[in-house]
Every structure is written in C-alpha cells, then in structure tokens.
N, CA, C and O atoms as a Tinker XYZ file with bonds, in Angstrom:
   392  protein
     1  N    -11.473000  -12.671000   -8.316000    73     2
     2  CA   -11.876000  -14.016000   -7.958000    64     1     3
     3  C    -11.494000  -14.335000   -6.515000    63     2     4     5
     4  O    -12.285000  -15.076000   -5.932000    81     3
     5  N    -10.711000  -14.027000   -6.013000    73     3     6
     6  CA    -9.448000  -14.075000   -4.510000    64     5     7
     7  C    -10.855000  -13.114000   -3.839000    63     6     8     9
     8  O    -11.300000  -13.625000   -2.811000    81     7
     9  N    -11.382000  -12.174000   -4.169000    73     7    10
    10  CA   -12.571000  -11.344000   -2.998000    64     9    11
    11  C    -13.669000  -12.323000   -3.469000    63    10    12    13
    12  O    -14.255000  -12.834000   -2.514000    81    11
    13  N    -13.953000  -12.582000   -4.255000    73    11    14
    14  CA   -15.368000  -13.314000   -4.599000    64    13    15
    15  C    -15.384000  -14.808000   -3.517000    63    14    16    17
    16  O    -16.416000  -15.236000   -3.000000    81    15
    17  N    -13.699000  -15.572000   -3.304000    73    15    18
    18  CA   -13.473000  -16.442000   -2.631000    64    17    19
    19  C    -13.761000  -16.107000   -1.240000    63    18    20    21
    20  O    -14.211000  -16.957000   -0.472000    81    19
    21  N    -13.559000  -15.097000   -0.938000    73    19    22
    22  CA   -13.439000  -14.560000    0.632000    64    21    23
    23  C    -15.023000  -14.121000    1.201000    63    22    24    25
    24  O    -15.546000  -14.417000    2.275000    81    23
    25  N    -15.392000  -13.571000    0.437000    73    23    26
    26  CA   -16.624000  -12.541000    0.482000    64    25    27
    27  C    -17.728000  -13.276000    0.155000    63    26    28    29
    28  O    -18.753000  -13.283000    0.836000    81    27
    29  N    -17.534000  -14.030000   -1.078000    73    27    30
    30  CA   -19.082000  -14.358000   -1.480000    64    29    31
    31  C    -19.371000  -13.479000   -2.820000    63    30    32    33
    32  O    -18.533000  -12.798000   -3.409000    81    31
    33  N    -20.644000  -13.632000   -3.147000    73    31    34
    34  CA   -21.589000  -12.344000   -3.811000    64    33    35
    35  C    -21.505000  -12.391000   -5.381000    63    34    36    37
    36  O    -20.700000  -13.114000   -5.968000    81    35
    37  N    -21.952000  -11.978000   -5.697000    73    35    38
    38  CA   -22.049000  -12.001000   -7.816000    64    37    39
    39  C    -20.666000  -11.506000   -8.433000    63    38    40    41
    40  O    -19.982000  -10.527000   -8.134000    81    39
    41  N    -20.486000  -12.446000   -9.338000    73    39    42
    42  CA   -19.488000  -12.036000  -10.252000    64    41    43
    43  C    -20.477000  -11.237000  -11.139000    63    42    44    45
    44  O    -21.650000  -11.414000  -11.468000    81    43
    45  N    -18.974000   -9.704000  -11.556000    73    43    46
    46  CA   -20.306000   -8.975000  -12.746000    64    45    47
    47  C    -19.061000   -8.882000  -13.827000    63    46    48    49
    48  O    -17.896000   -8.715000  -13.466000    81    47
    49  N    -19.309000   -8.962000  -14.662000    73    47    50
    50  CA   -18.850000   -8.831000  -16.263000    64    49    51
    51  C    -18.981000   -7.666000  -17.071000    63    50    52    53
    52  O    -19.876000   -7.834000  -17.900000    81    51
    53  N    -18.418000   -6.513000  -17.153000    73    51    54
    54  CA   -18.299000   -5.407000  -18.153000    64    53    55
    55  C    -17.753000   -5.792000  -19.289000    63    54    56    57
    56  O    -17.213000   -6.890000  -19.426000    81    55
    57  N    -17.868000   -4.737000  -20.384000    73    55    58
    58  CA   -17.260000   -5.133000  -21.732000    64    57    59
    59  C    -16.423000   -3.638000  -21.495000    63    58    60    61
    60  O    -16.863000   -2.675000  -20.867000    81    59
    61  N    -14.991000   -3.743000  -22.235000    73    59    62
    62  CA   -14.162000   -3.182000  -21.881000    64    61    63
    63  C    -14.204000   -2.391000  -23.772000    63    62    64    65
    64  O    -14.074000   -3.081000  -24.784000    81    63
    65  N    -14.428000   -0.744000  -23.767000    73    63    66
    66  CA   -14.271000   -0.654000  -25.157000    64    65    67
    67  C    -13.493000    0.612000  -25.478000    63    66    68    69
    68  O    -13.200000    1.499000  -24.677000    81    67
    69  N    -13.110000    0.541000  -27.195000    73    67    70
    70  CA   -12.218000    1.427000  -26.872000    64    69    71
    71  C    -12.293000    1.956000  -28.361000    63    70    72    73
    72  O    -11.856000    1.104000  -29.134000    81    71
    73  N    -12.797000    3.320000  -29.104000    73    71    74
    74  CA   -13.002000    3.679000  -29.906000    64    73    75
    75  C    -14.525000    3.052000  -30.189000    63    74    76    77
    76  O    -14.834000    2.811000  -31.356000    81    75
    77  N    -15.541000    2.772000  -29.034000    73    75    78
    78  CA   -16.416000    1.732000  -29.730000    64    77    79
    79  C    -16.338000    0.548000  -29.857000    63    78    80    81
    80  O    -17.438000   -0.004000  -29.869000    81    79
    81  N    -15.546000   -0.054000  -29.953000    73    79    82
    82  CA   -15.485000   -1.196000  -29.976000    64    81    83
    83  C    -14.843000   -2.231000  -28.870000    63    82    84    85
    84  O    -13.800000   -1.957000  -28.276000    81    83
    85  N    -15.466000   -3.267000  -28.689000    73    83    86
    86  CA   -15.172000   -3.978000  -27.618000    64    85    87
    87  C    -13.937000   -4.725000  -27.588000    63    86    88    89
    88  O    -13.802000   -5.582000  -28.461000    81    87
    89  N    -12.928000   -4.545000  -26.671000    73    87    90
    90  CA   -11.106000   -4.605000  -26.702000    64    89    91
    91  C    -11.088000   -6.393000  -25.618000    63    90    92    93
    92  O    -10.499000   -7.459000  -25.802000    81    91
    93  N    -11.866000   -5.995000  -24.748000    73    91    94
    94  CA   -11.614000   -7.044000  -23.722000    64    93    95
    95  C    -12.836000   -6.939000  -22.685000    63    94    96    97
    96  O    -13.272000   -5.808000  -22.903000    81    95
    97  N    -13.541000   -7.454000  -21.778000    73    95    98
    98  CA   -13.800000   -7.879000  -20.758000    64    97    99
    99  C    -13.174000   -7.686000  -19.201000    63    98   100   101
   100  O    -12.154000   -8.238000  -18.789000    81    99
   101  N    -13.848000   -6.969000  -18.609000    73    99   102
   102  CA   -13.366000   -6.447000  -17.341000    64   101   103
   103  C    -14.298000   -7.396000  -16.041000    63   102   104   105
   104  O    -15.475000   -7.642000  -16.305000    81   103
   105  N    -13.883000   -7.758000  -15.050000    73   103   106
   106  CA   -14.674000   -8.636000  -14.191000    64   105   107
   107  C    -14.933000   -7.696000  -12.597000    63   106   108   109
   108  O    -14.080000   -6.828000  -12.410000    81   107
   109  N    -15.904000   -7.814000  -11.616000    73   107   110
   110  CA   -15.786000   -7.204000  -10.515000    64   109   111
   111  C    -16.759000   -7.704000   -9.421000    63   110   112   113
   112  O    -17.215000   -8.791000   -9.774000    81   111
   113  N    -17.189000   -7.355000   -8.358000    73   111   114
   114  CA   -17.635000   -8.469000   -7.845000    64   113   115
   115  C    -18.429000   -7.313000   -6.843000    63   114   116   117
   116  O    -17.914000   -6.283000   -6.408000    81   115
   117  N    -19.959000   -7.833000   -6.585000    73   115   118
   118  CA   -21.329000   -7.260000   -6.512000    64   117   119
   119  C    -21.276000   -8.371000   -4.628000    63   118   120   121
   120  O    -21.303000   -9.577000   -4.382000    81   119
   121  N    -21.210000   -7.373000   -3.932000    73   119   122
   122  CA   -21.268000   -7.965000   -2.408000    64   121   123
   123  C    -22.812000   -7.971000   -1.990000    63   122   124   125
   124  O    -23.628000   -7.663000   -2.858000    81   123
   125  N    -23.175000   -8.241000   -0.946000    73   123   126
   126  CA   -25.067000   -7.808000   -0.460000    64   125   127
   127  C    -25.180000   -6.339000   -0.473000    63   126   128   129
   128  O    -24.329000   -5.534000   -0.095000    81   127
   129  N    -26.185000   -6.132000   -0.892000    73   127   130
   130  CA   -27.291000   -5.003000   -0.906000    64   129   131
   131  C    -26.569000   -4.163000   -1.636000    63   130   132   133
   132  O    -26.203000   -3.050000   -1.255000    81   131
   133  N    -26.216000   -4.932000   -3.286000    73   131   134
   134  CA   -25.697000   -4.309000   -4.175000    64   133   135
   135  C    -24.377000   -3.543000   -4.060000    63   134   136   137
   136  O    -24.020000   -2.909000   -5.053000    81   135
   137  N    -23.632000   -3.527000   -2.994000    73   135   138
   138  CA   -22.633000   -2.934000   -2.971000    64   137   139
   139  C    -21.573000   -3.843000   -3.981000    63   138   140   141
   140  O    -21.437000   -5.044000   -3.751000    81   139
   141  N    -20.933000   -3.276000   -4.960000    73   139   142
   142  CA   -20.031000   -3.470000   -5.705000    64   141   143
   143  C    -18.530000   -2.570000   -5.576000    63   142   144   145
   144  O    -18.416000   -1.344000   -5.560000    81   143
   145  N    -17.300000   -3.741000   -5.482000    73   143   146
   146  CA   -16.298000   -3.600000   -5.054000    64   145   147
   147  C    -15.892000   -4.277000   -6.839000    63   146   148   149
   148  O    -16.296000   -5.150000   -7.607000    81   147
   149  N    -14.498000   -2.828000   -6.761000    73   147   150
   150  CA   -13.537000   -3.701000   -8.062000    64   149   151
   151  C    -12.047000   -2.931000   -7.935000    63   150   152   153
   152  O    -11.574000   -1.990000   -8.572000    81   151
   153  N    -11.634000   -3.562000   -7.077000    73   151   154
   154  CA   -10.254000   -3.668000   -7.148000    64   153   155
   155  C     -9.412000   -2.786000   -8.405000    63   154   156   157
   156  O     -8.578000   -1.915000   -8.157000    81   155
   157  N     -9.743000   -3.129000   -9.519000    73   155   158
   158  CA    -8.803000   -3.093000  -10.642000    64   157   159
   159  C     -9.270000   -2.287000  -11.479000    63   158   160   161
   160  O     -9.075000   -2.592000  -12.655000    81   159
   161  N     -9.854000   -1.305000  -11.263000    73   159   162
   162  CA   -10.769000   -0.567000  -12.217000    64   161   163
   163  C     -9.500000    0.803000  -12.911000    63   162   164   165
   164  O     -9.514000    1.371000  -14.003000    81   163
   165  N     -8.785000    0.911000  -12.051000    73   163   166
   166  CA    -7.819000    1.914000  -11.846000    64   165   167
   167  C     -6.800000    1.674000  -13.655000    63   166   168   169
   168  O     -6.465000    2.524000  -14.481000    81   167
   169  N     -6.591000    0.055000  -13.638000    73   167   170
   170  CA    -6.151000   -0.283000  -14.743000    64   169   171
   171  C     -6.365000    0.359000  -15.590000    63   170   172   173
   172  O     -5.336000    0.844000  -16.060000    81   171
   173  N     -7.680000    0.781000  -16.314000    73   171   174
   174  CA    -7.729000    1.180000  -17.443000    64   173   175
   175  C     -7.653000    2.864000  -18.161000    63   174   176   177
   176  O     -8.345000    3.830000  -17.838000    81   175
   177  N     -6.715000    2.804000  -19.074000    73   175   178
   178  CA    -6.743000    4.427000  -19.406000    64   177   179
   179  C     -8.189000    5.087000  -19.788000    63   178   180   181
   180  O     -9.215000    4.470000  -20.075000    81   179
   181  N     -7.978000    6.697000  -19.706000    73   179   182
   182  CA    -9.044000    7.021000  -20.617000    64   181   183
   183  C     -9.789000    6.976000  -21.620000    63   182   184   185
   184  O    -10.869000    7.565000  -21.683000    81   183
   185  N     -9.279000    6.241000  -22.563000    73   183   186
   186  CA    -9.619000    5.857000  -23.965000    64   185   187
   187  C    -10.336000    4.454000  -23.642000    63   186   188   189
   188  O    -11.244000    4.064000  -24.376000    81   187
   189  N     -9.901000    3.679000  -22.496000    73   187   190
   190  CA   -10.857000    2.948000  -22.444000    64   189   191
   191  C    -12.030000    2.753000  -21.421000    63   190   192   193
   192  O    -11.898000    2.832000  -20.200000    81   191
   193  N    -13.087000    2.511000  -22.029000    73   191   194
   194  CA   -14.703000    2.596000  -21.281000    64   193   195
   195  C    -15.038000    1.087000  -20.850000    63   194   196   197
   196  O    -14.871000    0.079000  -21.536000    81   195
   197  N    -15.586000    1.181000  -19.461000    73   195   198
   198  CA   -15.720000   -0.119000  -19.002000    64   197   199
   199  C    -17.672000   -0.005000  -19.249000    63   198   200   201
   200  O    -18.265000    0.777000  -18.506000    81   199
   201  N    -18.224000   -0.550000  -19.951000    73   199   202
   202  CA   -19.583000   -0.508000  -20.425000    64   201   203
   203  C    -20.653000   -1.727000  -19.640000    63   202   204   205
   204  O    -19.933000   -2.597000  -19.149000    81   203
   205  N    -21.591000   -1.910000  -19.486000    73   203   206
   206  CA   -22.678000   -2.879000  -18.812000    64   205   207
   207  C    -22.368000   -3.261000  -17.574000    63   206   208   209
   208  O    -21.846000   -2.496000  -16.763000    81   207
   209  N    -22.680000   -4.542000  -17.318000    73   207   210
   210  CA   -21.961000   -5.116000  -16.146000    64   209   211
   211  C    -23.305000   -6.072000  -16.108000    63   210   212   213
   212  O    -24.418000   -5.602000  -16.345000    81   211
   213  N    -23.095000   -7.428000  -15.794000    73   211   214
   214  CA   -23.902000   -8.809000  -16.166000    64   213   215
   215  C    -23.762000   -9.767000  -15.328000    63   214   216   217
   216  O    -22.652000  -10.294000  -15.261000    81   215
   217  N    -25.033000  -10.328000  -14.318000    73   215   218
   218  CA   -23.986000  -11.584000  -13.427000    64   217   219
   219  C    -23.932000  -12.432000  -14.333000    63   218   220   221
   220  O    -24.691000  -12.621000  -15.283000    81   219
   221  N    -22.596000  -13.178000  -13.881000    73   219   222
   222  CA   -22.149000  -14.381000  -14.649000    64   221   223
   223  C    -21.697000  -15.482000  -13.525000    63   222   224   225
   224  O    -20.952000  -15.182000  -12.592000    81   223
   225  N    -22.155000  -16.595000  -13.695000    73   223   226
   226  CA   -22.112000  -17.821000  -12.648000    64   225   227
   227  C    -20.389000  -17.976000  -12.890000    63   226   228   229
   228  O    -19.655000  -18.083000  -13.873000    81   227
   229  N    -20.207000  -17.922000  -11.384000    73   227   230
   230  CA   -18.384000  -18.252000  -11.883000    64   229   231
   231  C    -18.594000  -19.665000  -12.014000    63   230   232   233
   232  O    -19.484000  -20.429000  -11.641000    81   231
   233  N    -17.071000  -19.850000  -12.919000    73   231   234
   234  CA   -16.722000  -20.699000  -13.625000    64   233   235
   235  C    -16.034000  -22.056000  -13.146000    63   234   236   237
   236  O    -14.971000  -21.615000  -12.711000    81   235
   237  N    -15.987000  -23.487000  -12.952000    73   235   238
   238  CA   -14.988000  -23.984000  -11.905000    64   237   239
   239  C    -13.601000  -23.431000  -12.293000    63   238   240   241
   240  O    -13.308000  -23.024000  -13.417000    81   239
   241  N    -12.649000  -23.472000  -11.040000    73   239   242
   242  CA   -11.374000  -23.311000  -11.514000    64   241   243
   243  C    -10.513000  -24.094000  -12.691000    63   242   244   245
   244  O     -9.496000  -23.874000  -13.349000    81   243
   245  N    -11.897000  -25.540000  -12.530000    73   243   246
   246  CA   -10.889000  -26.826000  -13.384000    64   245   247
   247  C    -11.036000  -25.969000  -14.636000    63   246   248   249
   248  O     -9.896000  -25.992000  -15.101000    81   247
   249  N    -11.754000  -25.259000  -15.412000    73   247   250
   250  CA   -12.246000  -24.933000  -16.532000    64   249   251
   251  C    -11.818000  -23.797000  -16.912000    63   250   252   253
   252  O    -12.243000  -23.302000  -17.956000    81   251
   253  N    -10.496000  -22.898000  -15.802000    73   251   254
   254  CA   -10.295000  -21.830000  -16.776000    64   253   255
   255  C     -8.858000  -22.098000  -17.496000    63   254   256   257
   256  O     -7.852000  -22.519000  -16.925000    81   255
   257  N     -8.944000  -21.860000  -18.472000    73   255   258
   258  CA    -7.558000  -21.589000  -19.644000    64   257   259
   259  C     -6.798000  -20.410000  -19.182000    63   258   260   261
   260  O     -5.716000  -20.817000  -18.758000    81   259
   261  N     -6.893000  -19.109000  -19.076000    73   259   262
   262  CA    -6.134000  -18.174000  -18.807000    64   261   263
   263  C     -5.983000  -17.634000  -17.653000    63   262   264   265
   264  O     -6.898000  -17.352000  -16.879000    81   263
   265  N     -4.703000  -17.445000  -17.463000    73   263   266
   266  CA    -4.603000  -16.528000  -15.761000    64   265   267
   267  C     -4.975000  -17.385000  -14.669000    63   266   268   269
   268  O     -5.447000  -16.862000  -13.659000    81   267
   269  N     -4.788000  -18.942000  -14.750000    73   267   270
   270  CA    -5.276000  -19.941000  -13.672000    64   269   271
   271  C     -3.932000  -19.516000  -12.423000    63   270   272   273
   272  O     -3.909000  -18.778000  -11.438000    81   271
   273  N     -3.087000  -20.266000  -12.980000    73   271   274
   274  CA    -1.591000  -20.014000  -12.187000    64   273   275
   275  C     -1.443000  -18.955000  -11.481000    63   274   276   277
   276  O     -1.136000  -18.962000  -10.289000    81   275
   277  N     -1.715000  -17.657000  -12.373000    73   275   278
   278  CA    -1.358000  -16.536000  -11.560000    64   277   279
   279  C     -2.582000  -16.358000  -10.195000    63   278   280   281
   280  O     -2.261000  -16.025000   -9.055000    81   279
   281  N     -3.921000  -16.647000  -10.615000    73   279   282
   282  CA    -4.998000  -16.762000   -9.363000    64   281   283
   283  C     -4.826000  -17.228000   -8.086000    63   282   284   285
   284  O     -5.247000  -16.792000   -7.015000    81   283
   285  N     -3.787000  -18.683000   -8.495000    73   283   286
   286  CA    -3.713000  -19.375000   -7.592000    64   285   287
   287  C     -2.358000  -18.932000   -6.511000    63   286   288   289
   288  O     -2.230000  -18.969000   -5.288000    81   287
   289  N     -1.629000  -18.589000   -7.424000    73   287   290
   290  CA    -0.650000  -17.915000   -6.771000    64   289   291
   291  C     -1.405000  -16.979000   -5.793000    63   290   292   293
   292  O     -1.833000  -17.425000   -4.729000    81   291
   293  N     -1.554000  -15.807000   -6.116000    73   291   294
   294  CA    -2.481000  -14.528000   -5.419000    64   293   295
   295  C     -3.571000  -15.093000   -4.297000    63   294   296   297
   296  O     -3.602000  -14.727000   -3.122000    81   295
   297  N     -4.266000  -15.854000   -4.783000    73   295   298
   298  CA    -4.892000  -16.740000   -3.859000    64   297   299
   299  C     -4.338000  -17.100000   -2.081000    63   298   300   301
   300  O     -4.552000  -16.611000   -0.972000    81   299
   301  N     -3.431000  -18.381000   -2.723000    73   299   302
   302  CA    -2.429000  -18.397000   -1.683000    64   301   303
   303  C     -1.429000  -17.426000   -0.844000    63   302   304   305
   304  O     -1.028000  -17.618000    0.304000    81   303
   305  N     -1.178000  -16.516000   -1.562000    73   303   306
   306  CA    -0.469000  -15.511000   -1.270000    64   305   307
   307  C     -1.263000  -14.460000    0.327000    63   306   308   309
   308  O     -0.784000  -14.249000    1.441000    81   307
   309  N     -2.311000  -14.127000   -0.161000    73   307   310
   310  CA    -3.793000  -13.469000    0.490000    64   309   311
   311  C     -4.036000  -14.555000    1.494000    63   310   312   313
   312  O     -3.734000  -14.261000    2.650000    81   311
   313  N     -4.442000  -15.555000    1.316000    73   311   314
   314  CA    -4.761000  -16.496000    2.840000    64   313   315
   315  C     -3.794000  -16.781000    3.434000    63   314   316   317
   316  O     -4.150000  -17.086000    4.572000    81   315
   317  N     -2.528000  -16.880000    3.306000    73   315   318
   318  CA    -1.533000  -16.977000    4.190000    64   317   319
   319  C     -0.923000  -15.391000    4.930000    63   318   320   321
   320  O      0.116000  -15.396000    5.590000    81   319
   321  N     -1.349000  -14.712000    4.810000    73   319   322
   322  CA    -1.412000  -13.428000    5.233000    64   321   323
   323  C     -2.317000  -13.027000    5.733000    63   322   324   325
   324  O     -2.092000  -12.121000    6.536000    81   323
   325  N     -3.579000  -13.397000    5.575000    73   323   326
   326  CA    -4.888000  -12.954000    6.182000    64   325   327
   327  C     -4.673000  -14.176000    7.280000    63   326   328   329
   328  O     -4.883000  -13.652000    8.374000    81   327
   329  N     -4.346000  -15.578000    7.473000    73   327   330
   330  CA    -3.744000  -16.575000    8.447000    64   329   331
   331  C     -2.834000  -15.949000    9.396000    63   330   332   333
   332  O     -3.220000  -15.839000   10.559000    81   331
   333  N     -2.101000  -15.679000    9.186000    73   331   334
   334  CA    -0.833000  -14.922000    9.932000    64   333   335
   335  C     -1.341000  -13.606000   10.561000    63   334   336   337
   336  O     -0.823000  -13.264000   11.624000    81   335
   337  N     -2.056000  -13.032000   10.152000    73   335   338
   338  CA    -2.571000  -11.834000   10.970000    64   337   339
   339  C     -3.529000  -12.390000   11.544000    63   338   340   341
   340  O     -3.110000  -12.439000   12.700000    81   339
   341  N     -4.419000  -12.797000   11.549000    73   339   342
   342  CA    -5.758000  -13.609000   12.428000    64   341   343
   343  C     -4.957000  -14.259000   13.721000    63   342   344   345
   344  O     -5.404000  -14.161000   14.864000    81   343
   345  N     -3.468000  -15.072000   13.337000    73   343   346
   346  CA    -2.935000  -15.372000   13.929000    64   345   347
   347  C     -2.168000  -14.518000   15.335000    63   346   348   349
   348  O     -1.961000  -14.887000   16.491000    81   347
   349  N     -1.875000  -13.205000   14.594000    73   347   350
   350  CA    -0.991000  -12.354000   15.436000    64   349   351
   351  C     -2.378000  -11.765000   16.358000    63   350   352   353
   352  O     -2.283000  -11.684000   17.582000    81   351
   353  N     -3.634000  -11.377000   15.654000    73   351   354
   354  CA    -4.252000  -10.860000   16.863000    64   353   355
   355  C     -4.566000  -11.720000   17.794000    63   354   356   357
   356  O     -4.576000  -11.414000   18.986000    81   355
   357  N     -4.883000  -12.992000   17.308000    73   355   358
   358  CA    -5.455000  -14.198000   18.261000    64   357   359
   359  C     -4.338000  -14.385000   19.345000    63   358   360   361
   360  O     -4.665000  -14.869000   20.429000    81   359
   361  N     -2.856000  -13.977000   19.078000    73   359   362
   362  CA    -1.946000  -14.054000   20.164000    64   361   363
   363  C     -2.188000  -13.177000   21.086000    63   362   364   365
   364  O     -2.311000  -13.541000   22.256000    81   363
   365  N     -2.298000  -11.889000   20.724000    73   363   366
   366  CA    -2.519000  -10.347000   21.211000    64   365   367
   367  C     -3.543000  -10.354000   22.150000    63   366   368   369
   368  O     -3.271000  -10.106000   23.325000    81   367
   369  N     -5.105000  -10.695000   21.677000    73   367   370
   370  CA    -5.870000  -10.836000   22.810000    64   369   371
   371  C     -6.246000  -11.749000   24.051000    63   370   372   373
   372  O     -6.923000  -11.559000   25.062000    81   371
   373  N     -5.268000  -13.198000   23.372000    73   371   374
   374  CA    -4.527000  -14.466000   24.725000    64   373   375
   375  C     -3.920000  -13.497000   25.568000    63   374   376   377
   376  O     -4.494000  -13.304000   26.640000    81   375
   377  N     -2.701000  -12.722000   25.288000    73   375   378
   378  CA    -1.933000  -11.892000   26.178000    64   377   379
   379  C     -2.797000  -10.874000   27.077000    63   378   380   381
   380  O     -2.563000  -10.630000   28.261000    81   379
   381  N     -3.866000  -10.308000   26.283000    73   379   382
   382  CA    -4.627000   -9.431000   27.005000    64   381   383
   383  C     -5.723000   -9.689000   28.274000    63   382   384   385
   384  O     -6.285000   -8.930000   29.064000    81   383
   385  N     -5.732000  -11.308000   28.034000    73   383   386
   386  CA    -6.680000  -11.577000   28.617000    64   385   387
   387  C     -6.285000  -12.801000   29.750000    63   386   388   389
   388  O     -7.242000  -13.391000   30.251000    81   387
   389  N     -5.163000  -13.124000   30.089000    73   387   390
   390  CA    -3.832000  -13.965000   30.280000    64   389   391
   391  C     -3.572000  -12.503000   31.708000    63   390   392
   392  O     -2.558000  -12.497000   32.407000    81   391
C-alpha cells in the first residue's frame, strides 16, 4: 500500500493456497505498462502457491480493520526517509553549484 501511495498504479489481489485450498490473500501492485512489483512475495514457503491476481479498487484507509496501524506506521516511517534524503541531495547539489 506504502508503493501504491508513492507510485500510483493497480492494486492486484492473488489467492494464497495451500494443499488446494485457499489459506489467505496476497496483495501487489501493477505499475504502467504492466510492470508488476511485489515486495513480499519472498514471504511465502513452498507449500504455499500464490494463484490469479485481480485489480481491486483500493480501499479508503477509514475502512480497513486489519493491519491499519502497522501501514501507517511504515508509511510514515518511508516518507520521512525518502524526505531526509531528497533533503541531503538537495543540500549536495546547492554546494555544487554554490
């Protein structure tokens, strides 16, 4: 959700299965000209199969129940670091050009 914020582009939805049967839901995020980026794919063992993949209109933040807190955390975490470096080069090329 934190790249989908930054980037843009389709949320995609896999079904996560395992003996056949569907365990959980895996999420990943579809940039322009179909390039698809997923972070977290690494998570899952062999036994489990990440199957389809579906856009799904994200959701407002007001509306999610699970894993809100931790998003927001990570969220913040990522723009104040991606701030701070934007910051350090924006010093770097004042000096260079100074």
């Amino acid at each position: 959700m934190v790249l989908n914020d930054l980037m843009g582009g389709e949320l995609i939805r896999g079904e996560v299965h395992v003996n056949g049967e569907r365990v959980d839901y895996h999420w990943w995020n579809r940039l322009g000209m179909g390039m698809e980026i997923d972070l977290t794919r690494e998570q899952f063992g062999p036994e489990e199969i990440v199957t389809g993949g579906i856009v799904i209109p994200r959701p407002p933040v007001t509306e999610w129940r699970r894993l809100r807190e931790e998003y927001e955390l990570l969220r913040d975490r990522v723009l104040e670091k991606l701030n701070r470096q934007q910051g350090t080069a924006s010093a770097a090329v004042s000096r260079q050009l100074a």
